[in-house]
ChimeraX commands (.cxc) that place a marker at each C-alpha (Angstrom):
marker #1 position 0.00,0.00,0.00 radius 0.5
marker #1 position 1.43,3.62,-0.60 radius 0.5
marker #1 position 0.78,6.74,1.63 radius 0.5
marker #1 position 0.45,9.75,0.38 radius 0.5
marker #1 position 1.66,13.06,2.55 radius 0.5
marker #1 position -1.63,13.82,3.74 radius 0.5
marker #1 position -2.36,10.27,4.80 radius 0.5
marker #1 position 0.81,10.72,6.75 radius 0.5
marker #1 position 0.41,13.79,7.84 radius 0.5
marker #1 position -3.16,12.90,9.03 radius 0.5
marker #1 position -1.63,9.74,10.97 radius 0.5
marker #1 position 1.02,11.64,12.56 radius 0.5
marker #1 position -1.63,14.29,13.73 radius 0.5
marker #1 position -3.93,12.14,15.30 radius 0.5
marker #1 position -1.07,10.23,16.78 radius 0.5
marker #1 position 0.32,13.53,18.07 radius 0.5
marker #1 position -2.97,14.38,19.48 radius 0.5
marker #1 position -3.70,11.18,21.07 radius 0.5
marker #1 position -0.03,11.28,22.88 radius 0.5
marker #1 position -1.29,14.78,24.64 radius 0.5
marker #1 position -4.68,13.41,25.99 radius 0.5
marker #1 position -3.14,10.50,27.54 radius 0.5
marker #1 position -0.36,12.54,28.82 radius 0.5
marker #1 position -2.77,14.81,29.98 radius 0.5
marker #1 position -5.05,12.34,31.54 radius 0.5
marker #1 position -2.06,10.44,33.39 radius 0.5
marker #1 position -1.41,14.44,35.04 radius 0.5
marker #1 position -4.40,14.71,36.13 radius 0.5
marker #1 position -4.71,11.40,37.72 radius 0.5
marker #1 position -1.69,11.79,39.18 radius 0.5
marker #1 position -2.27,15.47,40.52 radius 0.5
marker #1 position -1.62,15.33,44.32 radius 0.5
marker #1 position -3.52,18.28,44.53 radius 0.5
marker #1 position -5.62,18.62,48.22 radius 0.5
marker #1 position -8.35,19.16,46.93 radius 0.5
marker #1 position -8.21,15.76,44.68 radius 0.5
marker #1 position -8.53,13.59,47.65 radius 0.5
marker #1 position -5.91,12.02,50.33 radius 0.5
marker #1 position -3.03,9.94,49.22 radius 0.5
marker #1 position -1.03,7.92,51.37 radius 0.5
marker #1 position 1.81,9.33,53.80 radius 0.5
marker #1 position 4.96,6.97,53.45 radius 0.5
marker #1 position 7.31,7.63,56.27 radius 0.5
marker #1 position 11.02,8.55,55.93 radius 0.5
marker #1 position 13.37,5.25,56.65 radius 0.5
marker #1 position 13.87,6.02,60.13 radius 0.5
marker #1 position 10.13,6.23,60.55 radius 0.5
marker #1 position 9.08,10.07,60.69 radius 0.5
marker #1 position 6.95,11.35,59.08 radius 0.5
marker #1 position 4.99,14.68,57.78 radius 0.5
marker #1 position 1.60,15.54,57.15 radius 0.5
marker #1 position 1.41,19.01,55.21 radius 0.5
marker #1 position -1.41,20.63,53.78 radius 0.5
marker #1 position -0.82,19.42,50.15 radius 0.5
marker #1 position -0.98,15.42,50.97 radius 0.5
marker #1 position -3.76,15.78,53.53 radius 0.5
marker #1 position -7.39,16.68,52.53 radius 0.5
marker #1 position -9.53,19.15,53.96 radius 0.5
marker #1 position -13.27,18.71,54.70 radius 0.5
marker #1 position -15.82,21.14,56.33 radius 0.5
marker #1 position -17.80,24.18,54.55 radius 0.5
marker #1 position -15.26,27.17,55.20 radius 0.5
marker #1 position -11.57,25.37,55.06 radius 0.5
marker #1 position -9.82,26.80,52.31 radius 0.5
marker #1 position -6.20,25.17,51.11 radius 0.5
marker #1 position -4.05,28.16,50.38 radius 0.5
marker #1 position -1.46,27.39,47.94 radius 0.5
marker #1 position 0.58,30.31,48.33 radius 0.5
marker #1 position 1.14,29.65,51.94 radius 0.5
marker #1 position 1.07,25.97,51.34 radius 0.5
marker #1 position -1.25,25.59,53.92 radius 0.5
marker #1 position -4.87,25.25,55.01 radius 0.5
marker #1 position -7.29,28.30,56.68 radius 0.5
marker #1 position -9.54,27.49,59.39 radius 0.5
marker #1 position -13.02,29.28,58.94 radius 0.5
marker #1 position -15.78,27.68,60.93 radius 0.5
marker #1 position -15.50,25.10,64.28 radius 0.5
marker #1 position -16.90,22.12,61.58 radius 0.5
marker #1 position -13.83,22.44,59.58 radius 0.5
marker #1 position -10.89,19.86,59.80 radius 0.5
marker #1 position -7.84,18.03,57.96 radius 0.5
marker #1 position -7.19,13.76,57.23 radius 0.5
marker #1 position -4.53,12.28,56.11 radius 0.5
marker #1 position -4.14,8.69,55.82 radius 0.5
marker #1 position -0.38,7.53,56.74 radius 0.5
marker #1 position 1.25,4.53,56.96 radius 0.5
marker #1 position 2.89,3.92,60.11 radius 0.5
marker #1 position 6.04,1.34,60.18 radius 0.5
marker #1 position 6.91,1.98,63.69 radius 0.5
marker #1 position 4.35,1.37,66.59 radius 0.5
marker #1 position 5.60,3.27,69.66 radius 0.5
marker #1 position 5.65,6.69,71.03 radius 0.5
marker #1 position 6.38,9.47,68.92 radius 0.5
marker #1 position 6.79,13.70,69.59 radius 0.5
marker #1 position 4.44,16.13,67.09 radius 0.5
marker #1 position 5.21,18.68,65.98 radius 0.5
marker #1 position 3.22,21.81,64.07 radius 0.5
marker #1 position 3.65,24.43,61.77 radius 0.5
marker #1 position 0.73,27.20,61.79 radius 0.5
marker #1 position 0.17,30.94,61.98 radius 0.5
marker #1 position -2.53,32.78,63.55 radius 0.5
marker #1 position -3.24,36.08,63.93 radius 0.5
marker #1 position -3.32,37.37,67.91 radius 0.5
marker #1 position -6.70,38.13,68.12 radius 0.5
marker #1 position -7.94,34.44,66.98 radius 0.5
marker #1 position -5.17,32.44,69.30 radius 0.5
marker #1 position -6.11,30.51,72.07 radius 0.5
marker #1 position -8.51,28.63,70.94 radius 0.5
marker #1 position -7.87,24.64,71.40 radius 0.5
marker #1 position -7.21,21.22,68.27 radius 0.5
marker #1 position -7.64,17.87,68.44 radius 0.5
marker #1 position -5.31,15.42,66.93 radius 0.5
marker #1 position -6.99,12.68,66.29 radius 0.5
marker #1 position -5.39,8.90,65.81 radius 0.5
marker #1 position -6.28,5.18,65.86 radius 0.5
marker #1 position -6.22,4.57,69.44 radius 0.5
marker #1 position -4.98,7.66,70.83 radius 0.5
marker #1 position -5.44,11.54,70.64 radius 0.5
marker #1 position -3.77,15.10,71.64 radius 0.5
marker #1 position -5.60,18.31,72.01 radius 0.5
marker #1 position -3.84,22.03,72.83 radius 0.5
marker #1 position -4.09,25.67,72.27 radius 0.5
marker #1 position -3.24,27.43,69.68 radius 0.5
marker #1 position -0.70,29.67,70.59 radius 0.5
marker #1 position 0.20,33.19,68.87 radius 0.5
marker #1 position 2.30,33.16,65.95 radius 0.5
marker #1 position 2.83,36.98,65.44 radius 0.5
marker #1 position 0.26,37.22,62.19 radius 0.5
marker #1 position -1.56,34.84,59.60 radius 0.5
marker #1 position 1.97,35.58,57.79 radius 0.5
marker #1 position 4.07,34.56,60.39 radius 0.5
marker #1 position 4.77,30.73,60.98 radius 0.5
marker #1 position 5.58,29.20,64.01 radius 0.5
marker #1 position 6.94,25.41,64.36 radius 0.5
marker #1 position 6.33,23.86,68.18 radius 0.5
marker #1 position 5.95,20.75,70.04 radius 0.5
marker #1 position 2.60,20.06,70.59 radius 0.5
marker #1 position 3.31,16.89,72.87 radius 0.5
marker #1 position 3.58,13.12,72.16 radius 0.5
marker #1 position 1.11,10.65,70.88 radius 0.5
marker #1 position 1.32,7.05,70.87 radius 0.5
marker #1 position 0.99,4.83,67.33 radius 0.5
marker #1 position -0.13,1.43,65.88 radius 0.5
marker #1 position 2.19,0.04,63.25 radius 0.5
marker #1 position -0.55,0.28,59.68 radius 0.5
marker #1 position -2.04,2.18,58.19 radius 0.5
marker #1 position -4.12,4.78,59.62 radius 0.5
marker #1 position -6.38,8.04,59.45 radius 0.5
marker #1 position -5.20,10.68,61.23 radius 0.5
marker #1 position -7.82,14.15,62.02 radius 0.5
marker #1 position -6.66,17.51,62.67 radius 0.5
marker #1 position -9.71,19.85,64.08 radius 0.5
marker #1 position -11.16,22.24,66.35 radius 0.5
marker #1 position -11.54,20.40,69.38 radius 0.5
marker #1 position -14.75,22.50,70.07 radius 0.5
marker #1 position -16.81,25.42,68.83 radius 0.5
marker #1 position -15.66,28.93,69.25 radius 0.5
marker #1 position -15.93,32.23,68.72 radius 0.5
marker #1 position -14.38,34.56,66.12 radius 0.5
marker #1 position -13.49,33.40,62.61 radius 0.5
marker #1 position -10.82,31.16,62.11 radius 0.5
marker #1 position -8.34,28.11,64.56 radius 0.5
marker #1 position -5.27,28.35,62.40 radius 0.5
marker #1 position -3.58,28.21,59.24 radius 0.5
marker #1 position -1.87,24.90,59.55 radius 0.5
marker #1 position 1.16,24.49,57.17 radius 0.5
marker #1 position 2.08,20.39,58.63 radius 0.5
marker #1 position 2.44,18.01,61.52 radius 0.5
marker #1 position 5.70,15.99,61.66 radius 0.5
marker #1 position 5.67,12.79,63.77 radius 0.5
marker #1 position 9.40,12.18,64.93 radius 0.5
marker #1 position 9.68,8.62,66.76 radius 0.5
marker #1 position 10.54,8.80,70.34 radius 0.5
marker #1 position 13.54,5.91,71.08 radius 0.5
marker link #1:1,2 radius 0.2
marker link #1:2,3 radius 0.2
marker link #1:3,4 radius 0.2
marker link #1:4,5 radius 0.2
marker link #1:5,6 radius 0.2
marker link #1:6,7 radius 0.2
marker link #1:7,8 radius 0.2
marker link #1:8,9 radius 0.2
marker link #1:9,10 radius 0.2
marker link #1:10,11 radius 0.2
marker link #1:11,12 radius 0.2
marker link #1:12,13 radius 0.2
marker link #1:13,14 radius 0.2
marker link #1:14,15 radius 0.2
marker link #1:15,16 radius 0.2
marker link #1:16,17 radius 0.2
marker link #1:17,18 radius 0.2
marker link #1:18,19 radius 0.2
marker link #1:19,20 radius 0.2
marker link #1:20,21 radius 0.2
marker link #1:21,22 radius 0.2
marker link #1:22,23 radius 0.2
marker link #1:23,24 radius 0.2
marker link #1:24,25 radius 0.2
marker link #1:25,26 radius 0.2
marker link #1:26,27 radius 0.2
marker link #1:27,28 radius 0.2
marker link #1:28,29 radius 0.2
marker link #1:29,30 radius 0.2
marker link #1:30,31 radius 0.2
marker link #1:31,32 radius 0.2
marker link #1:32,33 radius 0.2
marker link #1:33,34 radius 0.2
marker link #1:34,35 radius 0.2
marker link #1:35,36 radius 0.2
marker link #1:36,37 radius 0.2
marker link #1:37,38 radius 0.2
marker link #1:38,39 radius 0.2
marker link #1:39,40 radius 0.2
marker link #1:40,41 radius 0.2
marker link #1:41,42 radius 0.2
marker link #1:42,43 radius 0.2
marker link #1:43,44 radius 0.2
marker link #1:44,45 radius 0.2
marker link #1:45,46 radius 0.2
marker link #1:46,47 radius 0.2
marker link #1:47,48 radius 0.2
marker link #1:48,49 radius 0.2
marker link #1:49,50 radius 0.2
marker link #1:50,51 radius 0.2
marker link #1:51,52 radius 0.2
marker link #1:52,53 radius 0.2
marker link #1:53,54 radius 0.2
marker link #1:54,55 radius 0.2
marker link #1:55,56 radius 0.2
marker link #1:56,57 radius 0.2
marker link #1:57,58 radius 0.2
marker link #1:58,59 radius 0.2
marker link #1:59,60 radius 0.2
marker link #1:60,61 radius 0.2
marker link #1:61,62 radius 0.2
marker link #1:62,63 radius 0.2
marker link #1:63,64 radius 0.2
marker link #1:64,65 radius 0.2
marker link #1:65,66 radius 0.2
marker link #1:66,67 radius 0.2
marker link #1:67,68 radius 0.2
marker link #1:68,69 radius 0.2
marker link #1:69,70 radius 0.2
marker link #1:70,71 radius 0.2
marker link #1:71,72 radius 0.2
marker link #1:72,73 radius 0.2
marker link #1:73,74 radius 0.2
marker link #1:74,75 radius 0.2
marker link #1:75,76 radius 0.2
marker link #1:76,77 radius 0.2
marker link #1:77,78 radius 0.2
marker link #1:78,79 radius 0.2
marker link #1:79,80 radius 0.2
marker link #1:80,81 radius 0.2
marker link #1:81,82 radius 0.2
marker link #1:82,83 radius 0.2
marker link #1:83,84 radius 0.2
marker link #1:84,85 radius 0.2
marker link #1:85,86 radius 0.2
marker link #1:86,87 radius 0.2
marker link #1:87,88 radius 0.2
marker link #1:88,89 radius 0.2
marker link #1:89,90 radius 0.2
marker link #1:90,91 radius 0.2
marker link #1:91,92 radius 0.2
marker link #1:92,93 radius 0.2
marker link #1:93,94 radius 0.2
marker link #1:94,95 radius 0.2
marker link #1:95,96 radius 0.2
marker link #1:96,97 radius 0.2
marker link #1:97,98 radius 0.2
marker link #1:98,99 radius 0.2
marker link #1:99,100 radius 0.2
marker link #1:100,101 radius 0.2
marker link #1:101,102 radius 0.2
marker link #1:102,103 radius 0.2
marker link #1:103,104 radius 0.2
marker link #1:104,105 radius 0.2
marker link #1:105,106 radius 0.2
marker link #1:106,107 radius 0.2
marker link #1:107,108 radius 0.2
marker link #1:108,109 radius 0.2
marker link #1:109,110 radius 0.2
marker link #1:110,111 radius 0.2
marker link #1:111,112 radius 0.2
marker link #1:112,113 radius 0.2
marker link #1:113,114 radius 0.2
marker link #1:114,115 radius 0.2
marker link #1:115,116 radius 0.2
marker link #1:116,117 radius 0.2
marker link #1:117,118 radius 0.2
marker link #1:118,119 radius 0.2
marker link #1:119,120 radius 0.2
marker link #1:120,121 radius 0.2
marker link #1:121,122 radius 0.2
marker link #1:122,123 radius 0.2
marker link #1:123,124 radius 0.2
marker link #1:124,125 radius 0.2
marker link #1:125,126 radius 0.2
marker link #1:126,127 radius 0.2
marker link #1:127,128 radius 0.2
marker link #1:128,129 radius 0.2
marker link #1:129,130 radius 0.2
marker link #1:130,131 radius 0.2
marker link #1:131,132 radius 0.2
marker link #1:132,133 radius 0.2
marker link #1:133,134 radius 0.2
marker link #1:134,135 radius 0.2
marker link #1:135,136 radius 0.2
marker link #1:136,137 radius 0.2
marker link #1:137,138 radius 0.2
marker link #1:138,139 radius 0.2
marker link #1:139,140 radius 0.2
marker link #1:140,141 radius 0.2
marker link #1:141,142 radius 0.2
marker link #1:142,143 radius 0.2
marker link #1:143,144 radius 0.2
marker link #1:144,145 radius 0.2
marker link #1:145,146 radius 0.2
marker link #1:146,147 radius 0.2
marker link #1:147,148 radius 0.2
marker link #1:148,149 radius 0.2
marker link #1:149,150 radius 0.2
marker link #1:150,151 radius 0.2
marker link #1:151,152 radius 0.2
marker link #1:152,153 radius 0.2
marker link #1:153,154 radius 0.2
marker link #1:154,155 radius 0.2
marker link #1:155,156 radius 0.2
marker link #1:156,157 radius 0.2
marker link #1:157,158 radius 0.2
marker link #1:158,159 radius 0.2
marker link #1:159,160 radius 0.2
marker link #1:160,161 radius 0.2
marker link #1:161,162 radius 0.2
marker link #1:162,163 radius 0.2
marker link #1:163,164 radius 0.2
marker link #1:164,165 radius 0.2
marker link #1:165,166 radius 0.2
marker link #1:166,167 radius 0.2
marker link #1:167,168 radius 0.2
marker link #1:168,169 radius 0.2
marker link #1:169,170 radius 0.2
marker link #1:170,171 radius 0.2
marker link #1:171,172 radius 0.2
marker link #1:172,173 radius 0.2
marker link #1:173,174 radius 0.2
view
């Protein structure tokens, strides 16, 4: 059989076209965006780990992920972040945050939630919803697996917003 220019042409188009859907299709399915959904957390080797805003996924009607600041925004008490991590350590391990709140809206109190244990505190002051702030927040202890993990208000409060929470890093404690 003989091809003509245009029947080459025509083949190398649509072959050209098909070759940006998929690779469109496999970025999109791939897109690790937060507001695509939770992936799963893989620790470091010696088991820490981080949740940060982009892996984790945020659910409520006012929590807004802020790419700029790489982090969520806290709007209403209903609000809250999950991550699902897998854990290859069981044992004791120290948490710490990254967040920024304005001085007005500090003091008002999160729960870290876990499979089989929890951790609740105060948000301190941070200077401004520009400045971040990285702190202990205390120890929890974990089950080897995988898990969910729930950062949120612990209850309802006044005023407009908890935090803008940038991560959590689990270090273990040995």
């Amino acid at each position: 059989m003989i091809y003509t220019v245009n029947d080459i042409f025509s083949y190398l188009k649509g072959s050209l076209l098909m070759a940006f859907l998929f690779l469109c299709t496999f970025s999109f399915s791939q897109n690790d965006s937060p507001i695509s959904g939770r992936e799963l957390v893989q620790p470091d080797p010696d088991g820490t780990f981080s949740l940060t805003a982009e892996t984790g996924e945020g659910m409520g009607p006012g929590i807004k992920y802020m790419p700029e600041w790489r982090a969520y925004g806290w709007f209403t008490a209903e609000d809250r972040v999950e991550w699902k991590v897998n854990v290859t350590y069981g044992g004791e391990y120290e948490v710490y945050m990254e967040w920024s709140v304005s001085d007005e809206e500090a003091g008002k109190e999160f729960l870290l939630e876990l499979k089989g244990d929890s951790l609740s505190g105060k948000v301190d002051k941070s200077g401004s919803w520009e400045t971040y702030k990285i702190v202990s927040i205390g120890k929890v202890r974990l089950e080897k697996g995988i898990q969910d993990v729930v950062f949120r208000p612990k209850n309802r409060f006044p005023g407009e917003a908890l935090l803008d929470l940038r991560y959590l890093r689990f270090l273990p404690v040995r």
